[in-house]
C-alpha positions in Angstrom: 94.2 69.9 63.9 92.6 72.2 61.8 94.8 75.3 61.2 92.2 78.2 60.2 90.4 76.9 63.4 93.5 77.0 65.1 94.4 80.1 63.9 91.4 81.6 64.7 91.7 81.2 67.8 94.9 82.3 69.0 94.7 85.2 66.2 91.0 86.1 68.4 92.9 86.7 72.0 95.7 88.0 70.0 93.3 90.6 68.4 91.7 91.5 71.7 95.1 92.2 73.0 96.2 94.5 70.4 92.9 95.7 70.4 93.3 96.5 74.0 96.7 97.5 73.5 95.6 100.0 71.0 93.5 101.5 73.6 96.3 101.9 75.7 98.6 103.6 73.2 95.7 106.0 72.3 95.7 107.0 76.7 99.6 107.2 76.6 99.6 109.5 73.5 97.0 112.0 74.7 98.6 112.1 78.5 102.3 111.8 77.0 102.3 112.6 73.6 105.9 112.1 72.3 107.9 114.3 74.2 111.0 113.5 76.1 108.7 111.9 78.7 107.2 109.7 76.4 110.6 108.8 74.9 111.7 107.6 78.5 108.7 105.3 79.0 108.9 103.5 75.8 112.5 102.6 76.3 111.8 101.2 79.4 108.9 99.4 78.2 110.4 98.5 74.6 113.3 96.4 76.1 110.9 93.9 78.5 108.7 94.1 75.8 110.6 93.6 73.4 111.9 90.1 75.4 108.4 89.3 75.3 107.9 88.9 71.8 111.2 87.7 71.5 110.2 84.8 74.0 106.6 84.4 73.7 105.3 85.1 70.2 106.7 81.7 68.3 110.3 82.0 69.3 110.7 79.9 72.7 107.9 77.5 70.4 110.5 77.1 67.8 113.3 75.8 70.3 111.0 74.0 72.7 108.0 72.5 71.0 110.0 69.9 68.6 111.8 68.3 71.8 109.0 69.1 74.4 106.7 66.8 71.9 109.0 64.4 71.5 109.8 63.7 75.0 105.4 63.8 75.4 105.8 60.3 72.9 107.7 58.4 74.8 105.9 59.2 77.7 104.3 61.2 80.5 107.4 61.1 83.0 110.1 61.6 80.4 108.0 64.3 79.6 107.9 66.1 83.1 111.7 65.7 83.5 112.6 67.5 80.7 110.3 70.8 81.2 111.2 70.8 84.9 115.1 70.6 83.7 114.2 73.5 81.2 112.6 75.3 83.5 115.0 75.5 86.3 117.8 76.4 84.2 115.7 79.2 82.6 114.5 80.5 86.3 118.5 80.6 87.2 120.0 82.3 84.0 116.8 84.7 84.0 117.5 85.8 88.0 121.1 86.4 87.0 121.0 88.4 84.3 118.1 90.4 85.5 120.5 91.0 88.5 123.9 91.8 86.8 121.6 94.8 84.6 119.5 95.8 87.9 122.9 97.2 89.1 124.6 97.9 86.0 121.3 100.0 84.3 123.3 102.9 83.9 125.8 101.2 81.3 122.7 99.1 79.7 120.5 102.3 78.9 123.6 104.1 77.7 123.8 101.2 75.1 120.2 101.1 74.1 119.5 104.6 73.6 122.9 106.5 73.5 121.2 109.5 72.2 119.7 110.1 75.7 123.0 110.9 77.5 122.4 114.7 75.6 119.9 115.3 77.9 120.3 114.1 81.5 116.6 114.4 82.9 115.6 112.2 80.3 118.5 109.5 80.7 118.1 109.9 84.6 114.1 108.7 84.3 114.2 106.1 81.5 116.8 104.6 84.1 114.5 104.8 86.9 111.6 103.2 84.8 114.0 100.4 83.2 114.7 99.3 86.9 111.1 99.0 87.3 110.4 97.1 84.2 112.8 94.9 83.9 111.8 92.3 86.2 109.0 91.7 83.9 111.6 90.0 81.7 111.2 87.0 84.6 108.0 86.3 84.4 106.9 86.7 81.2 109.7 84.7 79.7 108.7 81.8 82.0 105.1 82.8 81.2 106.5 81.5 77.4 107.9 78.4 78.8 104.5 77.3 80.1 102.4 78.5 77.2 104.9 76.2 75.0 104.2 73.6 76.8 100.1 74.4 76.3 100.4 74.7 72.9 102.1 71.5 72.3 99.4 70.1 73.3 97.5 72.0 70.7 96.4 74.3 73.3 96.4 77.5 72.4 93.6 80.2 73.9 95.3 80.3 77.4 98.7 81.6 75.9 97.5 83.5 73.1 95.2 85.4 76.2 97.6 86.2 78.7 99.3 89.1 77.4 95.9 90.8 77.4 96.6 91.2 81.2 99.1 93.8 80.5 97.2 95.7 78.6 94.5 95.8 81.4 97.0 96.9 84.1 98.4 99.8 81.8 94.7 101.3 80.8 93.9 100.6 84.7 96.7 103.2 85.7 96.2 105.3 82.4 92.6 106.2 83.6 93.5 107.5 86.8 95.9 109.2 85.7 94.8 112.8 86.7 95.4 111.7 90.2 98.9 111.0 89.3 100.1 114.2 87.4 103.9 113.9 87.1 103.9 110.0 89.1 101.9 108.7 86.0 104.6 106.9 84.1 106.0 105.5 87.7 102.9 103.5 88.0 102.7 102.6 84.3 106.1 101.1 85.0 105.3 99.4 87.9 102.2 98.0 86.5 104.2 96.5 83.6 105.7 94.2 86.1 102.8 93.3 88.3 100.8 92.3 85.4 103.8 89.9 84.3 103.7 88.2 87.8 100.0 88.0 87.2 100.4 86.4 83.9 102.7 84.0 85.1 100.5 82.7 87.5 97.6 82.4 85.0 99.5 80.3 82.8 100.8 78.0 85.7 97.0 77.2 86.4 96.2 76.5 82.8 99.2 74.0 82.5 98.7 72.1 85.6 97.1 69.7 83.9 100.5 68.9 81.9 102.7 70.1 84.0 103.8 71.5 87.6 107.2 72.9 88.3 109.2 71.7 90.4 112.3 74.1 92.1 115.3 72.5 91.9 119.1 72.8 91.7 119.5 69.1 91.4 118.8 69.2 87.6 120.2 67.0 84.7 122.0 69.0 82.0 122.3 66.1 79.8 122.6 66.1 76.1 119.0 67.0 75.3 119.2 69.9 77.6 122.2 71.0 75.3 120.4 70.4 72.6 117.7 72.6 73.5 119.7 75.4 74.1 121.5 75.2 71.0 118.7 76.1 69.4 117.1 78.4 71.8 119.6 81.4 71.3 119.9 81.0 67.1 115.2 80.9 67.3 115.4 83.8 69.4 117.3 85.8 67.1 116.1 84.3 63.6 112.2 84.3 65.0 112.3 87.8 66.5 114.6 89.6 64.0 112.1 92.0 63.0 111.2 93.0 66.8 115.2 92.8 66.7 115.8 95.4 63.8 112.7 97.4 65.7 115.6 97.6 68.8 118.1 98.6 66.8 116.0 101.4 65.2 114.4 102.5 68.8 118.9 102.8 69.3 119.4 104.5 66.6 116.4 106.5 66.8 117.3 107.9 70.5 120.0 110.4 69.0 116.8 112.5 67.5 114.4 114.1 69.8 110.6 112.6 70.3 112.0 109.4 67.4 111.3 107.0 69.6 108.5 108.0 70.2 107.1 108.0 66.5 108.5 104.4 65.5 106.7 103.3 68.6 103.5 104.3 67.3 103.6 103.0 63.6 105.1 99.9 65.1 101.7 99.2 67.2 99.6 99.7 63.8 101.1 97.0 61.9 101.8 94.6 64.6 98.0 94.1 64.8 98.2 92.5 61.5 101.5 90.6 62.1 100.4 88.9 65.0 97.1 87.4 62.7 99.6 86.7 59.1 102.9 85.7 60.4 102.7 84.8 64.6 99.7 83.4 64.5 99.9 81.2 62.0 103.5 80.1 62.7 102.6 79.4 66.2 99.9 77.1 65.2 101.4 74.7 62.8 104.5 73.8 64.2 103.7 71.4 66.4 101.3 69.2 64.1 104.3 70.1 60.9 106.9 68.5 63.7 105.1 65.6 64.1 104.4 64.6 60.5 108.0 65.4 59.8 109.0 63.0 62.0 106.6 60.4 60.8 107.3 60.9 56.9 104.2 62.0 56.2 105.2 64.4 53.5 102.5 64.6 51.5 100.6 66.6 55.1 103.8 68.2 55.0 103.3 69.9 51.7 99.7 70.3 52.1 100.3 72.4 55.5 102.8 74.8 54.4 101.2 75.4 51.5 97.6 76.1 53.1 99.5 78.0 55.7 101.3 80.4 53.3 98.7 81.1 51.4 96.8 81.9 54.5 99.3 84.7 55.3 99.3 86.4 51.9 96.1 86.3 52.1 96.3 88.6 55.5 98.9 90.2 54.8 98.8 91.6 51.2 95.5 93.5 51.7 96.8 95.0 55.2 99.7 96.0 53.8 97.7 97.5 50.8 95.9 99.4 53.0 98.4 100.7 55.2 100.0 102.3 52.0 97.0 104.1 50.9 95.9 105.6 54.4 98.8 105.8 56.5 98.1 109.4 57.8 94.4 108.6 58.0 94.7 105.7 59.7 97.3 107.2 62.3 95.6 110.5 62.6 92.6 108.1 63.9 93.9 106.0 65.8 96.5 108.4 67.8 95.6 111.6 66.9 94.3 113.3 70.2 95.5 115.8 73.3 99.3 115.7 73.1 99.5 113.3 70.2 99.5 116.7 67.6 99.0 116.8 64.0 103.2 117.0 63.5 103.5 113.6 65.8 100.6 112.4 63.1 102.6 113.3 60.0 106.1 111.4 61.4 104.3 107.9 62.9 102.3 108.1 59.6 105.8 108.0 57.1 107.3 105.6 59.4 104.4 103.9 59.3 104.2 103.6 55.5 107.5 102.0 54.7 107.0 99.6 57.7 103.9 98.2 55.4 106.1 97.8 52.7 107.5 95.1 54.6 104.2 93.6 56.1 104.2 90.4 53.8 107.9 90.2 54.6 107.7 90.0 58.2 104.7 87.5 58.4 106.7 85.6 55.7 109.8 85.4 57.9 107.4 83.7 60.6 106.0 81.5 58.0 109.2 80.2 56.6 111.3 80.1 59.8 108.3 77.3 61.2 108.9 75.4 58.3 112.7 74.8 59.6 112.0 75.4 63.1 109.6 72.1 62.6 112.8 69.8 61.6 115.0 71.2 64.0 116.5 74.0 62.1 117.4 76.6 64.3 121.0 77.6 62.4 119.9 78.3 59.1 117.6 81.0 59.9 119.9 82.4 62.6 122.3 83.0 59.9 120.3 84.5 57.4 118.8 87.2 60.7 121.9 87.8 61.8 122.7 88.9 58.2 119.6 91.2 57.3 120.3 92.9 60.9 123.7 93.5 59.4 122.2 95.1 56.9 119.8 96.7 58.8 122.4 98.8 60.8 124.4 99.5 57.7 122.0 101.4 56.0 120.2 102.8 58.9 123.7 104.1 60.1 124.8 105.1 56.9 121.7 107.6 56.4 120.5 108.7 59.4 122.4 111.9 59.3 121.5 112.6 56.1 117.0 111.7 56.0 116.6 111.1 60.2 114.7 108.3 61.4 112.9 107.4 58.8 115.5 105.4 57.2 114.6 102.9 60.1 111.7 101.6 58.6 113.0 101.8 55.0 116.0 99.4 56.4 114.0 97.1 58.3 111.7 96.7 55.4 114.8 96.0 52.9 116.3 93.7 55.3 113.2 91.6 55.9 112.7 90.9 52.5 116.6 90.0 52.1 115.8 87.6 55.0 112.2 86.3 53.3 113.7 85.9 50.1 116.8 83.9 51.2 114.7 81.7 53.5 112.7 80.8 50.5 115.3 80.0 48.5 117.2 77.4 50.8 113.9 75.9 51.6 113.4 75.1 47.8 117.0 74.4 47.3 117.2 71.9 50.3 113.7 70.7 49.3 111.8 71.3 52.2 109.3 73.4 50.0 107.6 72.9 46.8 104.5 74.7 45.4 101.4 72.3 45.1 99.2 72.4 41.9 96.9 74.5 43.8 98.7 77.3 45.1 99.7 79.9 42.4 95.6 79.8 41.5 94.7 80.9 44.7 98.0 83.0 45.2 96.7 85.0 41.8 92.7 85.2 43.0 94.5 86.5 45.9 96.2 89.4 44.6 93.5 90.1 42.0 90.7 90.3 45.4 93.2 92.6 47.1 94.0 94.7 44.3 89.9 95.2 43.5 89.2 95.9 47.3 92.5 98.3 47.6 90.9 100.2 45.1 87.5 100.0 47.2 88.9 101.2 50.3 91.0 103.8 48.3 88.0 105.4 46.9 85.9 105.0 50.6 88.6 106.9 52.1 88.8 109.9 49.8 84.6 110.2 49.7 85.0 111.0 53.3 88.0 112.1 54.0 86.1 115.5 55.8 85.4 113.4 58.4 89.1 111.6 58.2 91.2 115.2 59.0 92.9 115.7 62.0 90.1 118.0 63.5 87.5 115.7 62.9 85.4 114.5 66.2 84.3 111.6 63.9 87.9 110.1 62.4 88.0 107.0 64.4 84.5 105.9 64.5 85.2 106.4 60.7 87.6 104.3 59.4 86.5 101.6 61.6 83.6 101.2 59.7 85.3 101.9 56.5 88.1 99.1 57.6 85.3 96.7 58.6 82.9 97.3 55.6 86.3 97.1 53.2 87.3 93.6 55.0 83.4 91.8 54.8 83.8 93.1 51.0 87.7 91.1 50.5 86.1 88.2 52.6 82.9 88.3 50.3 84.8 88.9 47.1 87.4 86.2 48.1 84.5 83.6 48.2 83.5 84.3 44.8 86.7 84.6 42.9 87.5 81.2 45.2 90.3 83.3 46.8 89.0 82.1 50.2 87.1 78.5 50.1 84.3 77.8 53.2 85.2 74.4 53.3 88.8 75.2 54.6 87.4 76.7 58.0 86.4 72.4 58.5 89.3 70.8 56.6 91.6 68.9 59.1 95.4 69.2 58.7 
């Protein structure tokens, strides 16, 4: 495997899909802005979507891949059984619950966004567009179950793609949308969940090869199938804990009016970054750093998570750094249009700045949770999630009354790098981590290329910040080519200072 190759291409589809997905967002700010409308849609789309990442961006990897890959060594068959066992108890337990909420929704949206029972229009809608999204909880979790199985094979365009077809179904009803006036977040809803029976059916295709399901009820729960789900519920929460905390802010966040909608926008801004630093990348090692785990081969060990840590600081630091410096620029760009005013600008652009405080934090957590996922580690990082959200809702709780929603991102951020920094420090306690000769050179050329292109970009974005303002026809066409011309500059800058070496794009790992 090489893991920049690798990387780059799950992070491409990724990219296309948030690039997509920004183009979506912009639609759904200038038709819904982030009134009490808006509110209603995104916490009917937060919850499937937030299952999605839960399930689909490294988390249903981190339980399945280890024991899907060692079943695939000791053959074909044994193989086969266990997916199809996995995959019939996930198709039963998924039916159920999506059942038991169907005709409980009322209770369910009362405990994800209390706040909304103050004004009964709004909770009466985000009930009606839950019930329509929440199917999509089905299919895209097994969606995850079949791109697991791709990507321990080292497959990974076909599941890295597939969420692009949600995307395409959402801008598909977002431009029509003058023929649907007040029916417009209806369709988006349904749409959500015919583009998750669409992706499911992609992925099936693409894993054919491997594996067919087979509907069953005469399945073996046997000790591996325990085994498995041991560590499926403790990766779900210690994988996704920052899409997690994001749940527990959108809860919190429901008690102030048009909140929701604001941490939804800063939330799709640095997500585009995340899903490159921290998903990407711990997506794409874990099977190769299971397998030489299990053969001893710990000097590929070491060599992989160090290559792969430095690869996400070396995404994430300047990303961050840029975020900080441009936060209202970059959100006044990217959503500032129609309804989307220049107050809904201002609010996304706060949250959005503490959120990048905690950029490196939340790719770390991806990075550092592989490297326990990989020998079979589920508990560990469970524990330390479970803690930061703790902490999360303390602090969130505690000062909400007294600074409003944004204490959300401040406590996520502060809570992810609790949960980073005690990650690191069991993994170098247990010894399942040690810094190479080479890293803290790089890890220093690294900082010293972000710092000198922060201060670039800084400077590009104050020379034309007239055409940067709100009002400006020309802000988004702008700081793309001031984000684009900044990146060739850290990439070029990188390569001298040795920050960034060619000959990694070829090295096998």
């Amino acid at each position: 495997m090489n893991l920049i190759k690798s990387t780059s291409t799950f992070s491409f589809y990724v990219l296309i899909s948030r690039i997509l997905g920004y183009f979506r967002d912009v639609l759904i700010a200038i038709y819904l802005g982030s009134g009490p409308i808006a509110d209603a849609f995104f916490v009917a789309f937060r919850i499937p979507n937030t299952f999605r990442r839960l399930f689909s961006e490294g988390t249903f990897n981190a339980a399945f891949v280890p024991s899907y890959s060692s079943e695939v060594v000791q053959g074909k068959k044994r193989a086969q059984q266990f997916a199809n066992n996995i995959f019939n108890l996930l198709l039963i337990g998924l039916l159920f619950l999506i059942l038991v909420i169907e005709i409980f929704m009322p209770t369910f949206i009362f405990l994800i966004a209390p706040g909304f029972t103050e004004n009964s229009e709004k909770l009466e809608l985000t009930i009606l567009l839950t019930r329509i999204t929440f199917p999509f909880l089905l299919f895209v979790s097994l969606s995850s179950f079949f791109g697991a199985i791709l990507n321990s094979h080292n497959k990974f365009a076909a599941a890295s793609a597939a969420p692009i077809i949600l995307n395409l179904f959402l801008i598909f009803v977002l431009l029509f949308s003058h023929y649907l006036n007040d029916k417009l977040v209806n369709y988006l809803s349904y749409a959500v969940t015919i583009s998750g029976i669409i992706q499911f059916i992609f992925l099936v295709i693409f894993t054919r090869k491997y594996y067919l399901p087979k509907i069953s009820l005469n399945f073996k729960i046997n000790k591996k199938i325990k085994i498995f789900f041991k560590k499926l519920l403790p990766s779900i929460f210690s994988s996704g804990v920052t899409q997690i905390n994001i749940l527990v802010g959108t809860i919190i966040a429901s008690f102030q009016a048009s909140a929701v909608s604001y941490l939804y926008y800063a939330d799709r801004i640095y997500q585009i970054n995340l899903a490159i630093a921290g998903i990407a990348i711990g997506t794409v090692l874990l099977p190769n750093l299971s397998k030489y785990i299990k053969q001893n081969k710990f000097q590929k060990v070491e060599f992989i998570q160090n290559k792969s840590l430095e690869l996400s600081l070396f995404l994430s630091l300047p990303a961050a750094a840029a975020l900080l410096i441009s936060s209202e620029e970059i959100t006044s760009a990217l959503f500032g249009y129609g309804s989307f005013d220049i107050f809904s600008v201002k609010n996304s652009a706060n949250a959005l700045f503490y959120f990048a405080l905690g950029l490196p934090a939340f790719a770390l957590i991806k990075v550092f949770s592989s490297f326990l996922f990989a020998r079979h580690n589920t508990k560990i990082p469970f524990y330390f999630s479970f803690l930061s959200v703790v902490i999360n809702i303390s602090i969130s709780l505690y000062f909400f009354d007294k600074i409003g929603f944004i204490i959300i991102p401040i406590a996520t951020t502060i809570s992810s790098w609790f949960n980073s920094l005690l990650l690191f420090m069991y993994l170098i306690f247990k010894k399942y981590f040690s810094f190479n000769t080479n890293f803290f050179s790089s890890f220093i050329k690294i900082i010293m290329t972000t710092f000198i292109t922060t201060y670039i970009f800084y400077y590009l974005v104050n020379f034309f910040e007239n055409y940067l303002i709100y009002e400006s026809n020309y802000k988004l066409i702008t700081i793309i080519l001031l984000v684009i011309v900044t990146f060739i500059l850290y990439i070029l800058l990188s390569i001298v200072t040795k920050a960034f070496k060619i000959s990694d794009i070829k090295l096998k790992y």
